[in-house]
C-alpha positions as CSV (number, residue, x, y, z in Angstrom):
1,X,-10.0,-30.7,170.4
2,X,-11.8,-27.7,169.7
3,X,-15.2,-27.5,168.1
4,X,-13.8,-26.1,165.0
5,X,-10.9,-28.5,164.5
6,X,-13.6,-31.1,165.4
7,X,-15.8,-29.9,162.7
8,X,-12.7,-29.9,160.2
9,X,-11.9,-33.7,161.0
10,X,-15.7,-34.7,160.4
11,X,-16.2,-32.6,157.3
12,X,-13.1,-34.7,156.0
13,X,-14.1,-38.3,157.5
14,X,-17.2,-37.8,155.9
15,X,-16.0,-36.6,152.0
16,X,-12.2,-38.5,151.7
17,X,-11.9,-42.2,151.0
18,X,-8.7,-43.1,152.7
19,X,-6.3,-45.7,152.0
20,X,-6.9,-46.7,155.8
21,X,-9.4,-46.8,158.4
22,X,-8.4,-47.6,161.9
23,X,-11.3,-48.2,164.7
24,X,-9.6,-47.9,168.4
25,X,-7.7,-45.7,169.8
26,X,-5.1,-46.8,172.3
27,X,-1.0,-47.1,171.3
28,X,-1.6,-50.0,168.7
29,X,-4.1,-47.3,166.7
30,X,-2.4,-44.4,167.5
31,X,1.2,-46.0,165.9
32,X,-0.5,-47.7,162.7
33,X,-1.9,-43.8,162.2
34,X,1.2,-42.5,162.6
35,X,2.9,-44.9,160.6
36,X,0.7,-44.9,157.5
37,X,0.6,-40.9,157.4
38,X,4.5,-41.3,156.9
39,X,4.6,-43.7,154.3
40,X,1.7,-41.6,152.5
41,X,-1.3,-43.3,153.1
42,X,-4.5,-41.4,153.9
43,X,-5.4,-42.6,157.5
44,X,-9.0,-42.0,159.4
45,X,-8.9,-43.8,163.4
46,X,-12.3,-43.0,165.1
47,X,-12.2,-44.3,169.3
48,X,-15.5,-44.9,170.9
49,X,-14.7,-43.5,174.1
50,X,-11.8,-41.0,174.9
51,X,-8.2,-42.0,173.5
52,X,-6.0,-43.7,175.0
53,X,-8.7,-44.6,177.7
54,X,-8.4,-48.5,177.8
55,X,-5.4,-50.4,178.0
56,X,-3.3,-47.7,177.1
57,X,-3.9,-45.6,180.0
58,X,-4.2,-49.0,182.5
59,X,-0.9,-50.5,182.3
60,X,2.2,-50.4,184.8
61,X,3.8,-47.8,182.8
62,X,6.9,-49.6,181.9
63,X,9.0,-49.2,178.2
64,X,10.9,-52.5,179.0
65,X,12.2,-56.3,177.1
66,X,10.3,-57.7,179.7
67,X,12.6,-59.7,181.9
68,X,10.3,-62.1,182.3
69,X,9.4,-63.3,179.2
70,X,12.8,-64.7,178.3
71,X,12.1,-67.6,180.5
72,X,8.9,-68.1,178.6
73,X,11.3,-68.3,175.4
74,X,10.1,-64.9,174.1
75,X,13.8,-63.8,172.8
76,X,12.4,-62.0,169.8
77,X,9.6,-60.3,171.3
78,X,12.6,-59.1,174.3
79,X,15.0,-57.9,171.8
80,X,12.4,-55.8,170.0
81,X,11.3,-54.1,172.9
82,X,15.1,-53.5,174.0
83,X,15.8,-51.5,170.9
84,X,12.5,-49.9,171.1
85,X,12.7,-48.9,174.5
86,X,16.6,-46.7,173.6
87,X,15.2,-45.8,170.6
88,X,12.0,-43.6,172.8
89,X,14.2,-42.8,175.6
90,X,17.0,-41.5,173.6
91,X,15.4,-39.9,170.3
92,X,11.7,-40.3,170.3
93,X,10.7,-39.6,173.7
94,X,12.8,-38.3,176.2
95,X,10.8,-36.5,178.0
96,X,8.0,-39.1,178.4
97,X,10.4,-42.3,178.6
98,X,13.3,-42.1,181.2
99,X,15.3,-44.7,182.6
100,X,15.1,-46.3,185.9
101,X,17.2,-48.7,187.7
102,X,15.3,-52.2,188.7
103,X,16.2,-54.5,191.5
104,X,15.6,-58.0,191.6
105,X,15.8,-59.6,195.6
106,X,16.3,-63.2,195.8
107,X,14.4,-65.0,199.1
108,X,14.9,-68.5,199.9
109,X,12.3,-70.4,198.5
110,X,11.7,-68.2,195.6
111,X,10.3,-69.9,192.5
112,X,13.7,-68.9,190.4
113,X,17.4,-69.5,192.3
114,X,19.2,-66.5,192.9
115,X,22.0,-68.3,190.0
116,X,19.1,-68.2,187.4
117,X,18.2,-64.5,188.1
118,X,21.6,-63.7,187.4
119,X,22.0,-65.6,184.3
120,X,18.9,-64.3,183.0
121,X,20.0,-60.5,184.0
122,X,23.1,-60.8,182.2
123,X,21.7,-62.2,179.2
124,X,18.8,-59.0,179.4
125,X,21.6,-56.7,180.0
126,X,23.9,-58.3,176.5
127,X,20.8,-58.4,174.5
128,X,20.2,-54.3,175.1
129,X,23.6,-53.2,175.1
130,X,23.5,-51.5,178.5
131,X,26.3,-50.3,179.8
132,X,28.7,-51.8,182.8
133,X,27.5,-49.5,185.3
134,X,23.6,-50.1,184.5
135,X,23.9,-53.9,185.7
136,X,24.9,-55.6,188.6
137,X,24.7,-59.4,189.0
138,X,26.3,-59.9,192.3
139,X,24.4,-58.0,195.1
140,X,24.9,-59.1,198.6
141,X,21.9,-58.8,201.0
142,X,23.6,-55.7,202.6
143,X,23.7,-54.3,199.7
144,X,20.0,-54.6,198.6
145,X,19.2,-53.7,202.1
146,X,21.4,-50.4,202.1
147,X,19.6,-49.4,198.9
148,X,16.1,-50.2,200.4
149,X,15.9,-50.1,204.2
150,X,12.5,-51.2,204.2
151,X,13.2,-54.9,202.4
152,X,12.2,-58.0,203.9
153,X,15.9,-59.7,205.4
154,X,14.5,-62.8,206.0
155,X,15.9,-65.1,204.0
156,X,17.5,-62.6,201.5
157,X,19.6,-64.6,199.6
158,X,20.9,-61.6,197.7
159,X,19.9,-59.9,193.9
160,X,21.2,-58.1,190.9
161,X,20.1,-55.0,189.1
162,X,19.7,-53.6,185.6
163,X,17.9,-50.7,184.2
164,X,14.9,-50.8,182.2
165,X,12.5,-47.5,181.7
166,X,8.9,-46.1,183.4
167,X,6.9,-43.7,181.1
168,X,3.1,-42.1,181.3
169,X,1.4,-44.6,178.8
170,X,-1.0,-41.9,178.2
171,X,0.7,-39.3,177.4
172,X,3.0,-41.1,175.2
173,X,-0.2,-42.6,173.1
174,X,-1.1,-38.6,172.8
175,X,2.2,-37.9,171.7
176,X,1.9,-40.7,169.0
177,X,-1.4,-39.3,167.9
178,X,-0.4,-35.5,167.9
179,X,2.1,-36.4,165.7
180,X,-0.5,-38.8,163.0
181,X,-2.2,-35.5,163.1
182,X,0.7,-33.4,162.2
183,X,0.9,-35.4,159.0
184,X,-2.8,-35.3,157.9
185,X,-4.5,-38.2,159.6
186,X,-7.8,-37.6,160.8
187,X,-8.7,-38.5,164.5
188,X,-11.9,-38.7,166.3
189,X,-12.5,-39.6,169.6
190,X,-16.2,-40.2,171.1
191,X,-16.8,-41.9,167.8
192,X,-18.2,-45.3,168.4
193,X,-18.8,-47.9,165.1
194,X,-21.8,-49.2,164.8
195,X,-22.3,-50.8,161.8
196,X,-19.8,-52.5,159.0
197,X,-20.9,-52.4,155.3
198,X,-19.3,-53.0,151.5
199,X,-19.3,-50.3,149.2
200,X,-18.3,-52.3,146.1
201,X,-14.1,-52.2,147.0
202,X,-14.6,-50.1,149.5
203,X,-15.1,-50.6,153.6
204,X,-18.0,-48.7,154.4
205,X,-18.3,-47.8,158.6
206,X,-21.3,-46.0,160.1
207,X,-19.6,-44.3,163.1
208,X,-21.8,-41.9,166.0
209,X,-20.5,-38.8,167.1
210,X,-21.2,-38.9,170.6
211,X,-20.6,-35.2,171.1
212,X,-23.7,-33.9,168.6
213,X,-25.2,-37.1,168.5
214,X,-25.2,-37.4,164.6
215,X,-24.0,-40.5,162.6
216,X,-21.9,-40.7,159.9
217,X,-20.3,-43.1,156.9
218,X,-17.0,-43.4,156.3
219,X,-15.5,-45.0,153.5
220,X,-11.8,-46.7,153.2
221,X,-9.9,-49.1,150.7
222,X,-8.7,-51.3,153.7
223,X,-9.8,-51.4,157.1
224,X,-7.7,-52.0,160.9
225,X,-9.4,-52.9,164.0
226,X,-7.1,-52.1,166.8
227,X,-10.0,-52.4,169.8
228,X,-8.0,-54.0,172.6
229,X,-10.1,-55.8,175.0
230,X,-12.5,-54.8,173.0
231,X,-12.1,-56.3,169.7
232,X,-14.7,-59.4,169.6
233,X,-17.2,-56.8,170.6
234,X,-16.3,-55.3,167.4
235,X,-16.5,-58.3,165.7
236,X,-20.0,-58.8,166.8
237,X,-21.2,-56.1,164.5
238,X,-20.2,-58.4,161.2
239,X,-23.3,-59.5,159.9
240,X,-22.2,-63.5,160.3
241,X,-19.8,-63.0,163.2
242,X,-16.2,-63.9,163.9
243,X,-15.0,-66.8,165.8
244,X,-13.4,-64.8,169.2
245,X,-10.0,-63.7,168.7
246,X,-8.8,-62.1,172.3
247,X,-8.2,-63.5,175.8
248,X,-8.3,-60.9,178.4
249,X,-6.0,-60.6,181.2
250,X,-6.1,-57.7,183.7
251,X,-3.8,-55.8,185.8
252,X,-4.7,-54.0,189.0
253,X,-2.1,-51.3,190.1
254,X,-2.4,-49.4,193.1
255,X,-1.1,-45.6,193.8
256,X,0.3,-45.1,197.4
257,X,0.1,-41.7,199.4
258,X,3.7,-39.5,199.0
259,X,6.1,-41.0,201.5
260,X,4.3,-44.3,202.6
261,X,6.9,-46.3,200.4
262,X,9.6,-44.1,199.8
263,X,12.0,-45.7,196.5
264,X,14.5,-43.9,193.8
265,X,14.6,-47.3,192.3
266,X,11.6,-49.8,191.1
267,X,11.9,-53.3,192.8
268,X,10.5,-56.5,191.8
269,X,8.3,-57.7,194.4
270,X,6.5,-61.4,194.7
271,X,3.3,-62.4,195.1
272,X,2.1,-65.0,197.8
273,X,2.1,-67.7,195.0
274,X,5.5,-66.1,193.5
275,X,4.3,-64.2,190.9
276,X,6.7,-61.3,189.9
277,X,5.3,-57.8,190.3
278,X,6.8,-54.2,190.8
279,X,7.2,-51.4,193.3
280,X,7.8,-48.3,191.1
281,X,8.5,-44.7,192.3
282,X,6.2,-42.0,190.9
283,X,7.4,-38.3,192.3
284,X,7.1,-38.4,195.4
285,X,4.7,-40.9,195.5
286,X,4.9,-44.7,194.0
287,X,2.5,-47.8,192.8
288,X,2.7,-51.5,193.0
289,X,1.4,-53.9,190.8
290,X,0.4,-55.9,188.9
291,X,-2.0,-58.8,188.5
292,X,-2.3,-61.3,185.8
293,X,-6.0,-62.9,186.1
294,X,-7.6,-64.0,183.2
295,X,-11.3,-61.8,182.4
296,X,-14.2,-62.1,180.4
297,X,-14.9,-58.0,181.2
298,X,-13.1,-55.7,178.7
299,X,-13.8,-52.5,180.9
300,X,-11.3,-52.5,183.7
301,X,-12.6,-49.4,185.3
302,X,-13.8,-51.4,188.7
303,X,-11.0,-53.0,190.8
304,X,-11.5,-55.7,192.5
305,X,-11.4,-55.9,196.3
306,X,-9.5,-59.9,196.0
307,X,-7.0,-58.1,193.4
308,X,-6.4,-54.9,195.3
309,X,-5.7,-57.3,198.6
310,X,-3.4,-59.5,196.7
311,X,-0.9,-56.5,195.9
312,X,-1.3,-55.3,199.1
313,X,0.0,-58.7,200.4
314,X,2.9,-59.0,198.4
315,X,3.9,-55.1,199.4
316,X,3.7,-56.3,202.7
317,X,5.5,-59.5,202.0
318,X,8.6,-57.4,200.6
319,X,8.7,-54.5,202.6
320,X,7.1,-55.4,205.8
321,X,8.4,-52.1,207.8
322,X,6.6,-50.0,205.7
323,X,3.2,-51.5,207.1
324,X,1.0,-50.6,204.2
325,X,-2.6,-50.5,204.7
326,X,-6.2,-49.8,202.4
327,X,-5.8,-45.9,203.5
328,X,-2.4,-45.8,202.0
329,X,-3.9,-46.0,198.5
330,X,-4.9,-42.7,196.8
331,X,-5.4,-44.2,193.4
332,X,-5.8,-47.2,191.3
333,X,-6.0,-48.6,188.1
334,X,-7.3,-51.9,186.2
335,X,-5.3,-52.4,182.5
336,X,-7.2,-55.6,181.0
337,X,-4.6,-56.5,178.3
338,X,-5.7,-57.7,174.8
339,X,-3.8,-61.0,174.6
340,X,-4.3,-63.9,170.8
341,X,-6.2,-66.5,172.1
342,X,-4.2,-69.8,172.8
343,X,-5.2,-72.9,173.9
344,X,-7.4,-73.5,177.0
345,X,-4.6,-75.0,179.3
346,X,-2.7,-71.9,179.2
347,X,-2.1,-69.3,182.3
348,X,-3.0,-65.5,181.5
349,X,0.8,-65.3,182.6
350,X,2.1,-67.9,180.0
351,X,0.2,-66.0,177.4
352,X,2.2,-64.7,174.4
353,X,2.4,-60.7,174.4
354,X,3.4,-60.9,170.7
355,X,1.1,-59.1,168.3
356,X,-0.8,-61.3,165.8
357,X,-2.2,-59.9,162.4
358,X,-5.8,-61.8,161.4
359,X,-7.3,-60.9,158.1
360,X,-10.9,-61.6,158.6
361,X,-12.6,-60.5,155.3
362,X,-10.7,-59.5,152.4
363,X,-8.9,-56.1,153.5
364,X,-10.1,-56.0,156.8
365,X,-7.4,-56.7,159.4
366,X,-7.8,-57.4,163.2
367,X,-4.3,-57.1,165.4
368,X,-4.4,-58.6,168.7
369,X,-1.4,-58.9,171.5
370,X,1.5,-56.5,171.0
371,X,3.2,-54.1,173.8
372,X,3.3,-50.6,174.4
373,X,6.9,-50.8,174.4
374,X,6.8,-52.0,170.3
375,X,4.0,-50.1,169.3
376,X,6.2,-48.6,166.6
377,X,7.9,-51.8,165.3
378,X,4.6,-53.4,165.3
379,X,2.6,-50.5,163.4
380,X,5.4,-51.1,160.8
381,X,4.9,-54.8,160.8
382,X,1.0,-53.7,160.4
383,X,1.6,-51.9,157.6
384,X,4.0,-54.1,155.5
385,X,0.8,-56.4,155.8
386,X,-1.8,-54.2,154.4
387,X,-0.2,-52.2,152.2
388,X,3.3,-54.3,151.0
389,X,5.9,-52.3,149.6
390,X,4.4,-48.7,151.3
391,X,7.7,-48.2,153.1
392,X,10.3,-45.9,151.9
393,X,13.6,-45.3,153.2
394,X,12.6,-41.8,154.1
395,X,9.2,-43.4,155.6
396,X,11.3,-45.5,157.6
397,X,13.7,-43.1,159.2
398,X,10.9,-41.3,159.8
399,X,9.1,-43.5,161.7
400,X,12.6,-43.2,164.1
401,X,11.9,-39.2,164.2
402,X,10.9,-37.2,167.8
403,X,7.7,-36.9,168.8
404,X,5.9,-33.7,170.0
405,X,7.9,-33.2,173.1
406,X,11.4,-33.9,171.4
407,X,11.1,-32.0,168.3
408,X,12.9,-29.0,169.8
409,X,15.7,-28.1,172.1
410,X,15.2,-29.6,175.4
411,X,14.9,-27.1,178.2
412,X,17.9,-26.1,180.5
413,X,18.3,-26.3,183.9
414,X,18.7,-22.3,184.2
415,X,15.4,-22.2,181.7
416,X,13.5,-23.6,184.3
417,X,14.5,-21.6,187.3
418,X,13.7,-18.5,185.1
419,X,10.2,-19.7,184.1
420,X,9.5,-20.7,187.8
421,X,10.3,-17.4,188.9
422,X,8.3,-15.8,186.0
423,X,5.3,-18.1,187.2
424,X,5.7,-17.3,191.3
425,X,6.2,-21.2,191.5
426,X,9.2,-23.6,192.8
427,X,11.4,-24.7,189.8
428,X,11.1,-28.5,191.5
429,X,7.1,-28.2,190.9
430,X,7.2,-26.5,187.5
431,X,9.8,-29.1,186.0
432,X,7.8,-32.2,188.4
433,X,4.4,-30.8,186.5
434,X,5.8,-29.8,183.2
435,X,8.7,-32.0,182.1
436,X,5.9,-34.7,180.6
437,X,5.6,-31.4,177.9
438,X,9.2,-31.6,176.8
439,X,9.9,-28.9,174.7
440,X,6.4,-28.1,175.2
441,X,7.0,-26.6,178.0
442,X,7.2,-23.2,177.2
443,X,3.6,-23.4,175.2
444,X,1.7,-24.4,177.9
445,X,3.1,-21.8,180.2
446,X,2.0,-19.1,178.1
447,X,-1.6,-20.4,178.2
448,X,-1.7,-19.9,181.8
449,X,-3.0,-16.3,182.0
450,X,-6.2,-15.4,182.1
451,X,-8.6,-13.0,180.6
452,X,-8.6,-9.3,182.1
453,X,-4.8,-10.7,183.0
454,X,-5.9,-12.6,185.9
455,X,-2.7,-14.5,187.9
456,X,-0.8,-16.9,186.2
457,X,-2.8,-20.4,187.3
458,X,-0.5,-23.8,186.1
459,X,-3.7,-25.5,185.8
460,X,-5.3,-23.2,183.6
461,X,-2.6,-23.4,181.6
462,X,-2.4,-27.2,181.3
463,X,-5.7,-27.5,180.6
464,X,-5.9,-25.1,177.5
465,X,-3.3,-26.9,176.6
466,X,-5.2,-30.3,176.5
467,X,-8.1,-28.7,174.8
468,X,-6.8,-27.1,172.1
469,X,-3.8,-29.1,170.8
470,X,-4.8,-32.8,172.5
471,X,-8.2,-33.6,171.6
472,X,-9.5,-33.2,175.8
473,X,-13.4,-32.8,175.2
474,X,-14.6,-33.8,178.9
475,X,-13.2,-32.9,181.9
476,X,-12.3,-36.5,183.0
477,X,-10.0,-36.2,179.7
478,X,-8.1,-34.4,181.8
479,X,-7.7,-35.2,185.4
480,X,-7.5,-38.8,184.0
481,X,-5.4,-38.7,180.8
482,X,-3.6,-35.4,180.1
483,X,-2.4,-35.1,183.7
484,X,-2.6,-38.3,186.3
485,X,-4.1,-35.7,189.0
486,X,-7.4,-38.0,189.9
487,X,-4.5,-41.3,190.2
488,X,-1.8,-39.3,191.8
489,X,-3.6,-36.0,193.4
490,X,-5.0,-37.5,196.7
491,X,-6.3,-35.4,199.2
492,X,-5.6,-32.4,196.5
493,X,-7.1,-33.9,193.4
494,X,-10.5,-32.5,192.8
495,X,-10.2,-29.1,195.0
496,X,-9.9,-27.4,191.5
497,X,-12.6,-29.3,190.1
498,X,-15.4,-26.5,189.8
499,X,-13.0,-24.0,188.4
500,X,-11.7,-25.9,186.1
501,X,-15.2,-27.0,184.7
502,X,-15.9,-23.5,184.4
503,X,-12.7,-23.0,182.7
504,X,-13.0,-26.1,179.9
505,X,-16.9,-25.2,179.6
506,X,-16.1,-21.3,178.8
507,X,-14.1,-23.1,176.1
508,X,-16.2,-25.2,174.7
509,X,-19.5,-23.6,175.2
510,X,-21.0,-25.7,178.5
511,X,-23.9,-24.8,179.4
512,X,-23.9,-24.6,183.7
513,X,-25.8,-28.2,183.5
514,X,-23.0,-29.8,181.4
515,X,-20.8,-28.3,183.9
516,X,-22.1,-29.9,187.0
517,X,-22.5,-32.7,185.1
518,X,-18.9,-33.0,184.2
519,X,-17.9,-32.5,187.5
520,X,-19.7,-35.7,188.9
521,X,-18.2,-37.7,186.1
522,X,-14.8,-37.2,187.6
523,X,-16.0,-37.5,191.3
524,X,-18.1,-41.2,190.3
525,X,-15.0,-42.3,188.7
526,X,-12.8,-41.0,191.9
527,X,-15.3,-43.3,194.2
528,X,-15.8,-45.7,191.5
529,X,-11.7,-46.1,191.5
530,X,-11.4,-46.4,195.1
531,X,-14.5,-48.7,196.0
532,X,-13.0,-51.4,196.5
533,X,-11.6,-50.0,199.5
534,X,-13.5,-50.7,203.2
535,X,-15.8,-47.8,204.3
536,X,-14.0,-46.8,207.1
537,X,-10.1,-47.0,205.7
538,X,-10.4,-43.4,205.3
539,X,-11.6,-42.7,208.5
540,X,-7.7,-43.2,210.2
541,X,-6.7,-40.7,208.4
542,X,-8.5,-38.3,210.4
């Protein structure tokens, strides 16, 4: 955000006592924000680091049931995130959650018979109401291999299909946030805790504003952690400790370079010991993942070399002609998901993705678990908690409204040929760059001028955008966040990376130091992301 609306939200943190503090800052935050500021409630939700920069930005980018997790008996958990998953793709999201058909390839030997698959399909398919021609139970091998030339055919048994919905988990936790700011909650990213006190009835948090370096109290009749991975951390600050609350499982995904695995459809693929994962098209380019491995390290920011090999493996184990190697990769990323605790015997993938509400001192909640799928359904769970009786009808049909994206007329096809030709660009890269903007669309384009009407630049534009209406304050904000260049952008990614510190320090006051310093944060996380990765994988490219 700007350093004025910055200024505004810290002038307001620091003299309101809200009916709600929130610390952390990922989809789980971002929807109890959102969802107290419609039922009334004054909300403050301070993020140590950037939002949406944990979990919320790391995971495989999917608004789905979860196939999956109706053999594990979850048929609650499935449901909900069915009718959450229409409800963002047809009214609260369009343009950020679009459907996607998923096939399912049955191999001989394969932990699940090709007759449970199906069963299981049909049942996913009855329990969201999708239509005929979104499932198909009985797919022959040359079918599946017509749809994907590249599939393995030995011992292709054959497979079914369904649909099921791929999103940009950051820019959807944006959306969420834009729009708890739209109805007066106050945000603050690079605003760490670091201390918990009680102010007679009150919660009393000292927070650090990593921008100026300053610390300030803020004061609030009941209080939310929604850290993540991060959430015994949190807990550490309490003066006599918290028995742990979170077992951490993390997800490596890996980006591949445009055209290397060609799809129009996501396919499940399996590990060497069977574990399900998915090959999901992006563009032109697509990922694969993910893991499942239990962690003590909330940061998932490094990837392991084991992890990164183990996808690779099953890639190659699925679709063998496509010979992917380490040089194929342009991108990865490492979601470490913020599961309750269960007993010691259990597998990170037998863990429960259900969201748990613990009440650790009198009005101080802790939610762990949940899915980015139900964030809303669970931020109204949340709330019913905290603050029983806070719902309203016209709360709760709000909480069903579009976000910022949907809240207008969606943009026609002729719309965007006319802006393309207004911007000198192709109408197939305006829409592929700026159809995450919805209705938006038109906004950010005017930003992309100038001063002394220098040529329209689409990356100007996009990252005004970010700085003055979503809360970008470094530049790793946004080649990480508000646009997926540094995952996606491979050989391109950082050749704008000097003018657009220049750009995002002439708005925000950089000195040339804070410039070239923000330029080498996004080129160490760049090598940081790719370390795992032998010296020399690069070199073939050449």
């Amino acid at each position: 955000m700007t350093a004025p609306l910055r200024e505004h939200a810290l002038r307001r943190a620091q003299s309101e006592i809200f009916d709600l503090a929130i610390v952390g800052g990922g989809i789980t935050g971002a929807g109890v924000a959102r969802e107290a500021s419609l039922r009334g409630l004054t909300a403050f939700l301070c993020e140590a680091r950037d939002f949406a920069s944990g979990t919320s930005s790391r995971s495989t980018r999917l608004i789905h049931g979860g196939l999956r997790y109706l053999r594990l008996g979850d048929v609650r958990l499935v449901r909900e995130s069915l009718q959450e998953r229409e409800l963002l793709r047809h009214v609260m999201a369009p343009h950020l959650v679009q459907g996607l058909p998923f096939y399912f390839p049955i191999y001989r030997g394969d932990p699940d018979p090709l007759w449970l698959v199906r069963t299981g399909v049909a049942l996913y398919g009855r329990l969201s109401g999708a239509a005929r021609e979104d499932l198909e139970l009985r797919l022959a091998p040359h079918d599946l291999l017509e749809a994907m030339p590249l599939l393995r055919r030995d011992g292709l048994r054959g497979g079914a299909r369904y649909l099921d919905a791929r999103t940009d988990d950051a820019r959807l936790t944006l959306s969420v946030l834009r729009d708890a700011s739209a109805r007066g909650a106050v945000l603050l990213n690079y605003a760490p805790v670091r201390a918990f006190a009680r102010e007679g009835d009150l919660h009393c948090l000292t927070c650090r504003d990593e921008e100026s370096g300053e610390t300030f109290a803020v004061r609030a009749r009941r209080l939310l952690l929604a850290a993540g991975p991060w959430t015994d951390e949190v807990l550490g600050l309490l003066e006599d400790g918290q028995v742990p609350l979170v077992r951490c499982s993390a997800g490596t995904h890996l980006a591949l370079r445009s055209g290397r695995l060609p799809l129009d459809a996501a396919w499940v693929m399996r590990g060497p010991d069977g574990r399900m994962m998915f090959a999901v098209p992006y563009g032109t380019e697509s990922y694969i993942g993910t893991t499942d491995v239990l962690t003590e390290e909330p940061d998932g920011s490094t990837v392991p070399a084991v992890e990164a090999e183990y996808i690779l493996a099953a890639a190659d184990r699925t679709f063998p002609e496509a010979h992917l190697a380490e040089h194929d990769v342009i991108g990865a990323w490492r979601g470490v998901r913020p599961l309750a605790r269960p007993g010691r015997s259990r597998s990170a993938s037998r863990v429960s993705r259900e969201d748990r509400l613990v009440e650790v001192r009198e009005g101080m909640h802790v939610v762990v678990g949940g899915k980015l799928t139900a964030f809303r359904a669970m931020a109204e769970r949340i709330l019913d908690r905290i603050y029983p009786g806070s719902q309203s009808a016209g709360a709760a049909a709000a909480s069903r409204s579009p976000l910022p994206g949907a809240q207008g007329e969606a943009i026609t096809e002729d719309s965007w040929r006319q802006a393309a030709r207004r911007a000198g660009v192709r109408a197939a890269d305006l829409r592929a760059r700026l159809g995450p903007y919805g209705d938006e669309a038109a906004t950010v384009l005017q930003m992309g001028v100038g001063p002394g009407n220098l040529r329209f630049s689409l990356d100007r534009a996009i990252l005004r955008f970010a700085v003055a209406e979503e809360f970008a304050l470094h530049l790793v904000d946004v080649y990480r966040r508000r646009t997926d260049r540094l995952l996606f952008g491979g050989d391109f990614a950082l050749q704008h990376l000097k003018a657009d510190a220049d750009e995002m320090g002439r708005l925000l006051g950089w000195s040339e130091v804070r410039r070239e310093a923000e330029v080498q944060a996004v080129r160490r996380l760049e090598a940081e992301m790719l370390s795992w990765r032998a010296p020399h994988s690069d070199e073939i490219l050449r």
